[in-house]
C-alpha positions as CSV (number, residue, x, y, z in Angstrom):
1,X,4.0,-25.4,-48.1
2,X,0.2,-24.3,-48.3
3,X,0.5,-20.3,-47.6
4,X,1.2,-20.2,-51.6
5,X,-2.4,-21.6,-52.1
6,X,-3.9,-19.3,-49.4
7,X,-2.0,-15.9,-51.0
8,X,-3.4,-17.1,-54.6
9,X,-6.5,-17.7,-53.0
10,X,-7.1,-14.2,-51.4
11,X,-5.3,-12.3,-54.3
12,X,-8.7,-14.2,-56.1
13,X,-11.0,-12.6,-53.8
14,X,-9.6,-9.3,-53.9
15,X,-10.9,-8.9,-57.5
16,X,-14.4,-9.7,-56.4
17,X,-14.7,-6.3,-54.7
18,X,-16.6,-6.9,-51.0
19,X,-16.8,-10.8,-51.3
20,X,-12.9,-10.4,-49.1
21,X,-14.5,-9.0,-46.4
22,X,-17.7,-11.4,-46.1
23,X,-15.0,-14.0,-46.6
24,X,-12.4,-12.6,-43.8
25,X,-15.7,-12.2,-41.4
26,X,-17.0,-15.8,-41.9
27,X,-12.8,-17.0,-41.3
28,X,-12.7,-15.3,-38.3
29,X,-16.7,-16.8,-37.1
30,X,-15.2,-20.1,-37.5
31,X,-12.0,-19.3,-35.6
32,X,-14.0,-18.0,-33.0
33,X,-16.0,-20.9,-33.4
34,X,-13.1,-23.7,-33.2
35,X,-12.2,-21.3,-30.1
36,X,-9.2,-19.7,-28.7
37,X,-5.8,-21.0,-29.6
38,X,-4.8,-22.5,-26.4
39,X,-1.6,-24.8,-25.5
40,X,-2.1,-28.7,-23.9
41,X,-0.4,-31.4,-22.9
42,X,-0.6,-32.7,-26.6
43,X,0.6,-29.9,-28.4
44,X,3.4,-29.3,-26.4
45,X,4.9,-33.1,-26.5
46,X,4.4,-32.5,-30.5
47,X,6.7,-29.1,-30.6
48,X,9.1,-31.1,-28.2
49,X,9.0,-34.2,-30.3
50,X,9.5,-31.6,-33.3
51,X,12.8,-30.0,-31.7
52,X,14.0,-33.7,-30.6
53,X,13.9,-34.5,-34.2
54,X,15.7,-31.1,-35.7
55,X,18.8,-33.4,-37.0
56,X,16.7,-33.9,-40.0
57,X,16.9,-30.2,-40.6
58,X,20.8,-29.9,-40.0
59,X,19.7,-27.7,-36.8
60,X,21.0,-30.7,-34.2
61,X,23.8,-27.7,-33.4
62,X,21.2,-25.0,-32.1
63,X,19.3,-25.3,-29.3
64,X,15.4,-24.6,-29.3
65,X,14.5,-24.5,-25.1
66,X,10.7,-24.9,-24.8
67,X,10.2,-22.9,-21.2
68,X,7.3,-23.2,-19.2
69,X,4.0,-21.2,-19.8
70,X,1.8,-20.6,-22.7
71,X,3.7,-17.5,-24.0
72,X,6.9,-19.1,-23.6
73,X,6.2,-22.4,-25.3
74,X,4.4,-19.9,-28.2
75,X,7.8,-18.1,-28.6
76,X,10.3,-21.3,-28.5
77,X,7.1,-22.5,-31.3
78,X,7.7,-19.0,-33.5
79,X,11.2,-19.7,-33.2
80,X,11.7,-23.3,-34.6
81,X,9.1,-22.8,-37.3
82,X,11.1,-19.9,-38.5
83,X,14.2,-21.7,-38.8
84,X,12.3,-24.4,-40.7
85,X,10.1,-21.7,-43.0
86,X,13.0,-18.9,-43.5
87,X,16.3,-20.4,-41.8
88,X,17.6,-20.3,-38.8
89,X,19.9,-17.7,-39.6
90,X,19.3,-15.0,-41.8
91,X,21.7,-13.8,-44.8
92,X,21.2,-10.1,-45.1
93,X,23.5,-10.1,-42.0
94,X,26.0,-12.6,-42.8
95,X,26.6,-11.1,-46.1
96,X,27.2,-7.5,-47.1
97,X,24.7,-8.4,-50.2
98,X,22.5,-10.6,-49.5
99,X,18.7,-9.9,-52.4
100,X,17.3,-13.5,-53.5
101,X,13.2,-13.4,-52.8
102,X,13.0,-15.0,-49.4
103,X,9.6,-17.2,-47.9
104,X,7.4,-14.7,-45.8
105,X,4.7,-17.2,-44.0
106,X,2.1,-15.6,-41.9
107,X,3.9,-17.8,-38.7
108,X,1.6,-16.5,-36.1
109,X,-1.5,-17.6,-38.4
110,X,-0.6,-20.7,-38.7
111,X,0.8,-21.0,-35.6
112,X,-2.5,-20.7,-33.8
113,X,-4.3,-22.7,-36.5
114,X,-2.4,-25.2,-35.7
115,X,-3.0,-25.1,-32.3
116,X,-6.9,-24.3,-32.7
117,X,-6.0,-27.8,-35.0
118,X,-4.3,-29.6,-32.0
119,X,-1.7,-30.7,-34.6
120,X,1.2,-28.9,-34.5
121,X,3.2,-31.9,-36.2
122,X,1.4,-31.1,-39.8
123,X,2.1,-27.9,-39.6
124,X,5.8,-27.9,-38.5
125,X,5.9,-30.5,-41.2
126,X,5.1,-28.5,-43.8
127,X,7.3,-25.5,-43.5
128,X,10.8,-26.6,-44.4
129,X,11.1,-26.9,-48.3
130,X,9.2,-30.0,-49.6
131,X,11.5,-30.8,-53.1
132,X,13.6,-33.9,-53.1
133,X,16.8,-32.3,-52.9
134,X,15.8,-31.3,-49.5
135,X,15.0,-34.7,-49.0
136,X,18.4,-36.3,-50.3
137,X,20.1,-33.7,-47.8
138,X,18.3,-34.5,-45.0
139,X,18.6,-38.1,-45.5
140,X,22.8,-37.8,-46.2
141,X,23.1,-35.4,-43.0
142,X,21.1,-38.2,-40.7
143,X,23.4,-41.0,-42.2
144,X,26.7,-39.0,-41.4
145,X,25.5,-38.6,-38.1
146,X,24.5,-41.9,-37.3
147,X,27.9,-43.4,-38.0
148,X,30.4,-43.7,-35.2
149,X,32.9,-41.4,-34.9
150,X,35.9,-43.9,-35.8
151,X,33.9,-44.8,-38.8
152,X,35.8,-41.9,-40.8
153,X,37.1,-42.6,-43.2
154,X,40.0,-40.6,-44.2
155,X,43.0,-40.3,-46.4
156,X,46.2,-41.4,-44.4
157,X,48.7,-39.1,-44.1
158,X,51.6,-40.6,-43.5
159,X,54.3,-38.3,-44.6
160,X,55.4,-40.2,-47.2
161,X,54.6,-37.4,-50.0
162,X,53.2,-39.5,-53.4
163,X,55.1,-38.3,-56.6
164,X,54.3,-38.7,-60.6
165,X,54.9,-42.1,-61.4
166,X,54.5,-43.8,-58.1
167,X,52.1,-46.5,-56.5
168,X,50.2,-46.2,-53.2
169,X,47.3,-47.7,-51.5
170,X,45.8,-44.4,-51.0
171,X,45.4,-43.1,-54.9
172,X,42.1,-44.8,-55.5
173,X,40.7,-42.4,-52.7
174,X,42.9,-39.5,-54.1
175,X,41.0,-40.3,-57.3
176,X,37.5,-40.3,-56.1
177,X,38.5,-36.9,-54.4
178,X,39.3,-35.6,-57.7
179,X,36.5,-37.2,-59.7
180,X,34.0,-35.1,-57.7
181,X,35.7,-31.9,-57.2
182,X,35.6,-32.0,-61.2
183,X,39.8,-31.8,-62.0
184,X,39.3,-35.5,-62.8
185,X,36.6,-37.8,-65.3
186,X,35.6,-41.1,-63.6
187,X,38.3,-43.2,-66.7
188,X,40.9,-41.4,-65.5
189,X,41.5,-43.8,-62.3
190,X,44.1,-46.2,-62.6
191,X,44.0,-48.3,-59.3
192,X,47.2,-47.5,-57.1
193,X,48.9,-46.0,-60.0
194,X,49.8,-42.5,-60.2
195,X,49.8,-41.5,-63.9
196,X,50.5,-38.6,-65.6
197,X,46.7,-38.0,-66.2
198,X,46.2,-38.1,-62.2
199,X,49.4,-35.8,-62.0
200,X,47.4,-33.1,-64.2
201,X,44.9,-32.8,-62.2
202,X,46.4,-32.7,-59.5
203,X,48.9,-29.5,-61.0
204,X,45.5,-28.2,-61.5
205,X,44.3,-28.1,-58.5
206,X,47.2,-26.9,-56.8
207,X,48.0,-24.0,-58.8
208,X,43.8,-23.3,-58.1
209,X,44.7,-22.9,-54.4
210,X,47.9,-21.4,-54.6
211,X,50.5,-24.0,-53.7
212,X,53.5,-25.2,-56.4
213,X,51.4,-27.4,-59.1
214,X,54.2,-29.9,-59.0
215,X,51.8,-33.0,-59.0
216,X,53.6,-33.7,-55.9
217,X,50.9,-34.7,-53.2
218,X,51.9,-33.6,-50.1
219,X,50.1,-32.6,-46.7
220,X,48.8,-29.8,-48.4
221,X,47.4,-31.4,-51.3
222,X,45.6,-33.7,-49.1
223,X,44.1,-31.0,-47.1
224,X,42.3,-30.6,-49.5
225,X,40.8,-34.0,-50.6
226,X,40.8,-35.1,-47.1
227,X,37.5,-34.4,-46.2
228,X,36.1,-35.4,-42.8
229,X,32.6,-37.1,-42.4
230,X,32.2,-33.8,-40.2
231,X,33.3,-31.8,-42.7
232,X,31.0,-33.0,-45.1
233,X,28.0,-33.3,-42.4
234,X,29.0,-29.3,-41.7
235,X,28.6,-28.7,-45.6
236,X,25.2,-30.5,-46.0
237,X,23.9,-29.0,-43.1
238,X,24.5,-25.4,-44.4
239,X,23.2,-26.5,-47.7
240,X,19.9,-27.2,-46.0
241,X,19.9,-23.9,-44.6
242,X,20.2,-21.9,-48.2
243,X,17.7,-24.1,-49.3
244,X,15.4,-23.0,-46.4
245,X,16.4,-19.4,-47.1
246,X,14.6,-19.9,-50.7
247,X,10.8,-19.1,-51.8
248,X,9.2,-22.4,-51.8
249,X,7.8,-21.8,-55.3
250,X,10.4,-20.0,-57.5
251,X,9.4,-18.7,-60.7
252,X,9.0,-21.4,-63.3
253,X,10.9,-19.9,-66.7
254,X,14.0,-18.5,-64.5
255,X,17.9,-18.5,-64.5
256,X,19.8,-19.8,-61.7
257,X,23.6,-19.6,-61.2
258,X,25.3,-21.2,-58.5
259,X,28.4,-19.3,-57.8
260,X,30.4,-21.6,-56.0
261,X,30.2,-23.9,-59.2
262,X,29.8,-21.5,-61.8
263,X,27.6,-23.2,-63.6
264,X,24.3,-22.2,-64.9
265,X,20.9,-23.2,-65.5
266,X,18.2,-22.2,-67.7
267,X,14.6,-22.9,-66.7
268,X,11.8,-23.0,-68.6
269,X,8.2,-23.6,-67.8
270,X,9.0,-25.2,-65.0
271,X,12.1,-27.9,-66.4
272,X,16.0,-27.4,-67.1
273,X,16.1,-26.9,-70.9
274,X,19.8,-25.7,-70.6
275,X,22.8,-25.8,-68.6
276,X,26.3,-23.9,-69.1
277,X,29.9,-23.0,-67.7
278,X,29.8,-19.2,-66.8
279,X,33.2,-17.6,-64.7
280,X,32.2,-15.5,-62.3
281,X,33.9,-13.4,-59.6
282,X,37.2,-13.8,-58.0
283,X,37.9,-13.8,-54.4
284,X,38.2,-10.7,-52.8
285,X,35.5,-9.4,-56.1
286,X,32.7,-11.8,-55.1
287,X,29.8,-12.1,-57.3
288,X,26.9,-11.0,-54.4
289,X,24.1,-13.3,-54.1
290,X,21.6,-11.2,-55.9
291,X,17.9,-11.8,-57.5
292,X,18.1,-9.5,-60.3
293,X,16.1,-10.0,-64.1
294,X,17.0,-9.7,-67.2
295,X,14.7,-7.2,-69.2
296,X,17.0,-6.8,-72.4
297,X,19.6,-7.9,-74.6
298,X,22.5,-5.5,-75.2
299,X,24.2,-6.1,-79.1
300,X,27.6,-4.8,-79.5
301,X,28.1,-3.8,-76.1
302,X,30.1,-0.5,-75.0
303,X,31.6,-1.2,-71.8
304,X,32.2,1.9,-69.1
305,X,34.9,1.0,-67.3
306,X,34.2,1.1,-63.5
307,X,36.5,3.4,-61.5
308,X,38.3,0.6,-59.4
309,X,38.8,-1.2,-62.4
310,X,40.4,2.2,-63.9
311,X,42.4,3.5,-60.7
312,X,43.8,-0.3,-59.6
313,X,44.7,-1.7,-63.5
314,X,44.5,0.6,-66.3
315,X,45.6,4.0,-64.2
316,X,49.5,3.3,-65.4
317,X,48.6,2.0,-69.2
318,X,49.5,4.5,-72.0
319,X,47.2,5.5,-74.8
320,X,48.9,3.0,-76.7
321,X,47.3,0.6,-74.7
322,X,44.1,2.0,-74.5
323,X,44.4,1.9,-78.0
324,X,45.2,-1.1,-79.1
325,X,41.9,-2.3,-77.0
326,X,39.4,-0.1,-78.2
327,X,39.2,2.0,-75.4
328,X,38.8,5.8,-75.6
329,X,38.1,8.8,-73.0
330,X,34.6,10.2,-72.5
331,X,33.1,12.6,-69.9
332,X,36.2,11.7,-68.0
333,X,35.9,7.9,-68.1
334,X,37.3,5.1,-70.4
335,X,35.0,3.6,-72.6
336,X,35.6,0.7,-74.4
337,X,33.6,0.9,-78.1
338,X,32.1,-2.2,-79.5
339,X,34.2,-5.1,-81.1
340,X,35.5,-8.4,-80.8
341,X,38.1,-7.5,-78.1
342,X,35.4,-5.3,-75.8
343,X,35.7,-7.3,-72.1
344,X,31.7,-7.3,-72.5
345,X,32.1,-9.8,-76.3
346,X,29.3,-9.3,-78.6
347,X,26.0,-9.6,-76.0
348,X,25.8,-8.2,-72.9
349,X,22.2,-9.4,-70.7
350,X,21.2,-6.3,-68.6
351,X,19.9,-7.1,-65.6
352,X,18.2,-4.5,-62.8
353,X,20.0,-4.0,-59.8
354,X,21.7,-1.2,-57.7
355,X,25.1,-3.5,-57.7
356,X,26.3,-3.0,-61.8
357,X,26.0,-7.1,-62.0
358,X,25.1,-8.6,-64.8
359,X,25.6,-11.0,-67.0
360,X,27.7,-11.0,-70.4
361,X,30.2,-12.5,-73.4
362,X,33.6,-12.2,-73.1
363,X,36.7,-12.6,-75.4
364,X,38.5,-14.6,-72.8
365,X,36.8,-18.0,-74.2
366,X,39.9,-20.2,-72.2
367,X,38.9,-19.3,-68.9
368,X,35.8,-21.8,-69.7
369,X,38.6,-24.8,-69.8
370,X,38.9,-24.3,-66.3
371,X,37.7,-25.9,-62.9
372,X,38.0,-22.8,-60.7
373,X,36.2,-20.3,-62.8
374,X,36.5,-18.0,-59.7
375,X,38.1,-15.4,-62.3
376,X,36.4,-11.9,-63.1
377,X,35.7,-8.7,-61.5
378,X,32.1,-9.1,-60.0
379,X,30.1,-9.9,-63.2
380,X,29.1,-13.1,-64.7
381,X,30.2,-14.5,-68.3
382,X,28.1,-17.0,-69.9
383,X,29.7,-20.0,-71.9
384,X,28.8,-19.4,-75.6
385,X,27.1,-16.4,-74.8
386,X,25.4,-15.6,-78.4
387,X,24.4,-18.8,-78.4
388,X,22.7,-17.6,-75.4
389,X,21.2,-14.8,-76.1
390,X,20.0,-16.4,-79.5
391,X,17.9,-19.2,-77.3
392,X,16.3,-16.8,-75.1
393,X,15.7,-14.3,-77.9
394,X,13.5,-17.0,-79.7
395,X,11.8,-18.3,-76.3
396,X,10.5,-14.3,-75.7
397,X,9.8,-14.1,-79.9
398,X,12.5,-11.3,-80.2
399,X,14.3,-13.3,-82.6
400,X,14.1,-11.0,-85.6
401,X,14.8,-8.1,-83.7
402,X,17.8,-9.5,-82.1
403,X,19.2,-10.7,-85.4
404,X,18.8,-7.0,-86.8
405,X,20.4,-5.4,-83.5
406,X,23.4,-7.8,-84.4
407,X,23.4,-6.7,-87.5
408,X,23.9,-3.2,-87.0
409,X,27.8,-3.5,-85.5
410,X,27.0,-0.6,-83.4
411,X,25.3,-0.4,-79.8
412,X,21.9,-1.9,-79.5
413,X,19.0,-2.6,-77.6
414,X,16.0,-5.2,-77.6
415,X,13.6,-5.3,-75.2
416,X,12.5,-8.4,-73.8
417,X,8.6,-8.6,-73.4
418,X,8.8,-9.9,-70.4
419,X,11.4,-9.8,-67.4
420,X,13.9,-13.2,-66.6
421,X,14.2,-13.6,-63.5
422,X,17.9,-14.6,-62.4
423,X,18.9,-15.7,-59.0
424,X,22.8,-15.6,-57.9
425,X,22.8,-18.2,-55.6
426,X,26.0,-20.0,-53.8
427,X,25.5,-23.9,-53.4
428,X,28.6,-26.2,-52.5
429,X,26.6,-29.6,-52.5
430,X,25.6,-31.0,-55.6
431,X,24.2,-34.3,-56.8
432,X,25.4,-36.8,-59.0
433,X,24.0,-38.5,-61.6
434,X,22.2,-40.9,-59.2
435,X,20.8,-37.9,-57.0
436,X,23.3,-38.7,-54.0
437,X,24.9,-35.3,-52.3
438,X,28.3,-34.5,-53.2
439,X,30.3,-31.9,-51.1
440,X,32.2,-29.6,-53.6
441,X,35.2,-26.8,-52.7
442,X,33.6,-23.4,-50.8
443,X,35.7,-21.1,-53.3
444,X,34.8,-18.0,-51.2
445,X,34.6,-19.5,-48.1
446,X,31.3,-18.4,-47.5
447,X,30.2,-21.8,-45.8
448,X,31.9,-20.7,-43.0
449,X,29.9,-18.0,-41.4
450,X,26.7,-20.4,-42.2
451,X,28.0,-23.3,-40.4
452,X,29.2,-20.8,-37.4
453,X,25.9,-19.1,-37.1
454,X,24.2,-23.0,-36.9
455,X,27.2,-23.5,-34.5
456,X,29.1,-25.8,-36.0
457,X,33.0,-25.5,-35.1
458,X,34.7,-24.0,-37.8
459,X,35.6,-26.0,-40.7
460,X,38.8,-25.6,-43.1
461,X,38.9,-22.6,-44.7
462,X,40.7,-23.3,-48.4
463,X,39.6,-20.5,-50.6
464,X,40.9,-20.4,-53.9
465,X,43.4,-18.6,-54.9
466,X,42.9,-17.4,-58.4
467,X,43.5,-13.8,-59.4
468,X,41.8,-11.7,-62.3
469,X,43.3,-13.0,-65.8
470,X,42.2,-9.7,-67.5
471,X,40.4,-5.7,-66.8
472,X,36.8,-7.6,-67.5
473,X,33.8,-6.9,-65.0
């Protein structure tokens, strides 16, 4: 997308006290020059051609009328290129939180350039997001919907249940299912042969969305490993549309965590230089999709615990509890001091945002061994944590002083010289190692009011069922 390069390009000018004005005066003599932005024949076949071809953009679902008249075609014009540019939907109203940076494009600008132009197609062209995981989506989402509909394939149900032990035609399917929704590595497949490794995952899974983990695979199990080429198609097409909701050009040294995998990823300078497990928040305690930076590391946090925390799970514990964790009373709320069993572990990253989210250690180190790390009470925890901290302490040259804060035992601060950008974000297709799109669970089942907002029938709605292991934020 260009309006990057034209932003940079008058911020330039704005240092070079009248030289904007001289400039904005000889833009608009040419304008007037090229003449009024006017609709033809040939501008309107290329915003209908456009529309016709929206399936690219997962938008097939919506319709985009062009009516007759110039102000009328310039609306059903505004309207498309903000679906491609910002989404078709917009996430501050499907979400109670909703603060990731979001694309602003002058759309009336280049709307009438484009016109003044008489090519509409370049522009329209340019405004969805330009990366190749766009691309990969696109292309999967146009393959789904070129198959025919009996072309499903699907796992058979045919109430014969499949038990530890047994053979079946329908376990080397079972196994793919499992491979990609992560319970189960690629060696694990035995043909039709259901081993006890299989079995194991397949506890694992169950217990994750609340059924008995007997490793018996039933209608319910398959529920959730049956997934439909419309289910999939559904899920691509709403990953297209967070990707649309994105600034085109995101900061280059940043953090990204997508929640729905709760994983995370450390850029720097523009390229992945690290990538860890993190748990993040349960249902019900959803981790909000939040840009938020990181502008110090905390050593030897305290941790303050938050009044629902207090009145829901430590309101009936004793002093001997509170005790035996560290915790003590101040100014009429539990604090817990600094050591090895405080819910915050030995660095806490503090982040600025009205929502108390950050992200942090914690003592709970097993919750990492799992697949569904759907598990705290809002707040992110980082996978080896110090480990962490120490990476990004030496990338900002705070090394020395972070060692020192360490040091100390007590509660202390360092400064980062500059601000980390982090963005929450919430991404249920990933790719594999060969860059092809692979649909994952929706934990929170946030998909759904995507899909339903780009009017896609509602898909299945298996959240997982998890439940807080411990008081941690």
């Amino acid at each position: 997308m260009r309006t990057g390069t034209v932003l940079a390009l008058g911020l330039l000018l704005s240092a070079c006290g009248g030289q904007v004005a001289t400039d904005q005066n000889a833009a608009s003599s040419a304008d007037e020059q090229a003449g009024p932005a006017k609709w033809n024949d040939r501008t309107r076949g290329q915003l209908r051609q456009a529309i016709d071809a929206r399936t690219a953009h997962g938008l097939d679902h919506m319709t985009f009328d062009v009516p007759g008249g110039d102000d009328g075609a310039t609306q059903a014009a505004l309207r498309f290129a903000a679906a491609l540019a910002r989404g078709a939907t917009d996430p501050t109203k499907l979400y109670e939180v909703y603060a990731v940076p979001r694309p602003s494009p002058d759309l009336k600008a280049g709307l009438a350039a484009a016109l003044r132009s008489g090519d509409l197609t370049q522009w329209l062209n340019g405004l969805a997001p330009q990366d190749a995981n766009y691309r990969r989506l696109s292309d999967a989402y146009v393959k789904l919907k070129q198959q025919p509909q009996d072309a499903d394939v699907k796992i058979a149900g045919t109430g014969e249940a499949i038990k530890p032990g047994a053979t079946d035609p329908r376990l080397p399917a079972i196994t793919r299912e499992l491979v990609i929704l992560d319970y189960l590595t690629p060696d694990a497949a035995q043909g039709n042969s259901y081993t006890p490794q299989i079995a194991d995952a397949v506890r694992r899974m169950q217990a994750d969305y609340g059924m008995k983990p007997d490793g018996i695979i039933g209608s319910d199990a398959l529920a959730i490993l049956n997934m439909s080429n419309a289910d999939r198609a559904r899920a691509i097409a709403v990953a297209m549309e967070r990707l649309r909701w994105l600034e085109r050009t995101p900061p280059a040294t940043r953090i990204d965590v997508n929640i729905a995998a709760a994983r995370l990823s450390y850029w720097r300078d523009g390229k992945i230089v690290d990538s860890r497990k993190v748990v993040v928040g349960e249902p019900d305690a959803e981790t909000p999709q939040l840009g938020s930076p990181i502008y110090r590391l905390v050593a030897n946090p305290t941790w303050t615990v938050p009044r629902s925390i207090q009145e829901k799970e430590l309101a009936k514990k004793g002093a001997a509890y509170l005790k035996a964790n560290n915790m003590v009373w101040k100014d009429g709320w539990i604090v817990q001091q600094p050591g090895p069993k405080n819910s915050l572990g030995l660095v806490k990253f503090d982040m600025l945002n009205d929502h108390a989210i950050y992200l942090h250690d914690t003592p709970a180190k097993a919750l990492f061994g799992l697949v569904q790390r759907q598990r705290s009470h809002g707040c992110v925890r980082v996978e080896d944590a110090l480990g962490f901290a120490e990476m990004l302490a030496k990338d900002e040259g705070v090394s020395d002083a972070w060692h020192k804060a360490r040091e100390t035992g007590d509660e202390a601060f360092v400064k980062l010289p500059r601000q980390i950008p982090v963005r929450l974000l919430y991404q249920t297709v990933l790719f594999d190692d060969g860059g092809e799109p692979i649909v994952r669970n929706d934990p929170y089942g946030w998909d759904d009011r995507v899909g339903a907002a780009l009017g896609f029938k509602a898909g299945k709605a298996l959240r997982v069922q998890s439940g807080a292991t411990d008081v941690g934020p």
